[in-house]
C-alpha positions in Angstrom: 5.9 53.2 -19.2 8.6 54.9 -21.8 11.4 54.2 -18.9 10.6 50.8 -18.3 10.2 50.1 -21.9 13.7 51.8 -22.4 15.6 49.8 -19.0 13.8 46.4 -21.1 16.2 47.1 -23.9 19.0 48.5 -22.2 19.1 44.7 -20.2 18.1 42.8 -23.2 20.7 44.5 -25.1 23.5 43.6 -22.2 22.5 40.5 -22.5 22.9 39.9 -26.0 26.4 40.8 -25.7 26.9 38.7 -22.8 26.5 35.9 -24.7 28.1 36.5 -27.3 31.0 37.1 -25.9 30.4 33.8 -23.5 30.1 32.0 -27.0 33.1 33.3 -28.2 35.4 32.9 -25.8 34.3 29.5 -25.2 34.4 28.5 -29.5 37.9 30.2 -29.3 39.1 28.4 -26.1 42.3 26.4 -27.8 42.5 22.8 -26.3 45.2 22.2 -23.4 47.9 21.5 -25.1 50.8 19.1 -23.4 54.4 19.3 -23.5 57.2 16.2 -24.1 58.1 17.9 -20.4 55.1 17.0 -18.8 55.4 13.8 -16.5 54.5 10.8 -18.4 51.1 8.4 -17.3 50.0 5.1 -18.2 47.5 5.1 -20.6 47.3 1.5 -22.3 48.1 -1.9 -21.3 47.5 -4.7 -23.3 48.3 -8.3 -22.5 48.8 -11.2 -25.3 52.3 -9.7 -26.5 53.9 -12.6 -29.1 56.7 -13.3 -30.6 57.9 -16.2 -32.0 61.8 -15.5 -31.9 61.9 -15.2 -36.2 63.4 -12.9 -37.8 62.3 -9.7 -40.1 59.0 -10.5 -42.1 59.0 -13.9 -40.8 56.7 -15.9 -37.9 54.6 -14.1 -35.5 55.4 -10.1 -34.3 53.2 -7.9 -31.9 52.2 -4.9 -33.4 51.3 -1.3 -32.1 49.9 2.1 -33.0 48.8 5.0 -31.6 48.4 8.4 -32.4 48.4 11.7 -31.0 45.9 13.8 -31.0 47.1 16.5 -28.3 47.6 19.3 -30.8 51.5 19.1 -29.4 54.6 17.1 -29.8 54.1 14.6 -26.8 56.7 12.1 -25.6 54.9 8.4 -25.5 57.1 5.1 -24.2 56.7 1.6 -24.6 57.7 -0.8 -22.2 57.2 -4.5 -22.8 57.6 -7.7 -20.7 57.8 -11.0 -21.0 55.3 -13.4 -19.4 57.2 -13.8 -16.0 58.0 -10.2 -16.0 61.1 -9.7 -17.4 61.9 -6.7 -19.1 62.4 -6.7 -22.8 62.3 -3.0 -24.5 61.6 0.2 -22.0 62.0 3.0 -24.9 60.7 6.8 -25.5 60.2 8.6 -28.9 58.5 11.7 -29.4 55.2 11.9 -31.1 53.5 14.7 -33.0 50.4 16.4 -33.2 48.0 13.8 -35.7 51.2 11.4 -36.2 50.2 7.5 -35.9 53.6 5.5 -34.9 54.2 2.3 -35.4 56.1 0.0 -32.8 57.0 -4.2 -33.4 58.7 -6.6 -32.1 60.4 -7.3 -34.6 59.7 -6.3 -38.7 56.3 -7.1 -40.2 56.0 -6.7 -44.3 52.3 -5.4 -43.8 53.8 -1.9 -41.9 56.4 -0.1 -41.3 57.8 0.3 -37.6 59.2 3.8 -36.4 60.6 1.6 -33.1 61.1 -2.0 -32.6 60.0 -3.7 -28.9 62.6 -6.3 -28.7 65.7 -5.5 -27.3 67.5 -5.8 -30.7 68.0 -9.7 -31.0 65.6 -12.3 -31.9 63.6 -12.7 -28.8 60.6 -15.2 -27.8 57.9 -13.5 -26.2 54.9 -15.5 -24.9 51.8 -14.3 -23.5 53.8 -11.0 -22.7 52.4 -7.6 -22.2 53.5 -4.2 -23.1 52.3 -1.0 -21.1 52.4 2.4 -22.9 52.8 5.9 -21.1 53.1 9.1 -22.6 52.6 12.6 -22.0 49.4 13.0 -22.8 46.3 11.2 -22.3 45.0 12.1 -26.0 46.6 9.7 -27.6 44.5 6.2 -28.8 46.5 3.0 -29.5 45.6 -0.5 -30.9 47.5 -3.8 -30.7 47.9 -7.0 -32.9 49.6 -10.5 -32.9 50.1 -10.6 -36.9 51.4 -12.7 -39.2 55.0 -11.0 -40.0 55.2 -12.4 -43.9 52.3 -11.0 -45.1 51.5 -7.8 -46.7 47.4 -8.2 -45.6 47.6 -7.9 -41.9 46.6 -11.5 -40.6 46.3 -11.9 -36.8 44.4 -11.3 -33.7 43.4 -8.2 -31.9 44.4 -7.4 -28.5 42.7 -6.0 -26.0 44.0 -3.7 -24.3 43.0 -1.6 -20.6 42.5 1.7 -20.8 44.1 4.0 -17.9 43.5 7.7 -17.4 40.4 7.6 -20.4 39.9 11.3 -22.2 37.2 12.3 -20.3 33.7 11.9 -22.2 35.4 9.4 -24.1 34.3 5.4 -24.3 36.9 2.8 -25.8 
């Protein structure tokens, strides 16, 4: 009865430490972490893209943010079209871990834009569309037709289509 007694505790104490360790090395597994040389994907598109043709802090501007939550430095791009397709801005810039960037198209009083999405002269854009890709899928992003004069952020939402979603994630 001693021996059995004795295996008992020898097994009950392995398993203890079995766990443990399976609890530690799974609260200590760091997140995958990305690079700005991993291959890019297409994580948002959003459709509604306007712009009147004014210039800084004036008419209508499209909006975007997004930040990074990847625990690296990714690469994210923005490529924007007009309605019939034509290109207006395809451009990269590196985002960091926690960062929140801020791309227009063209300058809005209520933020201030780390890269413009016109193609550096006063463009109309109507019922455009801008996809964003970047090197990461852990990076959120929200989109706005504004009012570019005004420091309160007047405008409409866009919604925008999700592509690869973080995975047990819902937007």
């Amino acid at each position: 009865m001693k021996n059995i007694q004795s295996v008992k505790k020898r097994v009950h104490a392995r398993l203890q430490t079995m766990i443990v360790s399976a609890a530690l090395a799974i609260g200590m597994a760091a997140p995958a972490s990305a690079a700005q040389s991993d291959p890019e994907v297409i994580i948002y598109r959003f459709p509604g893209v306007r712009d009147d043709g004014n210039g800084t802090n004036l008419g209508v501007a499209t909006v975007v943010h997004c930040m990074n939550f990847s625990g690296a430095t990714e690469n994210i791009r923005f490529v924007v079209r007009t309605n019939n397709s034509t290109l207006v801005r395809n451009v990269a810039i590196p985002i960091v871990h926690l960062q929140t960037v801020t791309g227009a198209t063209h300058n809005a009083v209520a933020y201030e834009e780390d890269v413009f999405l016109n193609n550096g002269t006063s463009t109309l854009i109507d019922q455009g569309s801008v996809a964003i890709a970047a090197t990461t899928i852990d990076i959120v992003c929200t989109a706005m037709t504004i009012d570019a004069s005004t420091a309160a952020p007047v405008g409409v939402s866009l919604r925008g289509i999700r592509f690869s979603p973080v995975p047990g994630s819902q937007e």
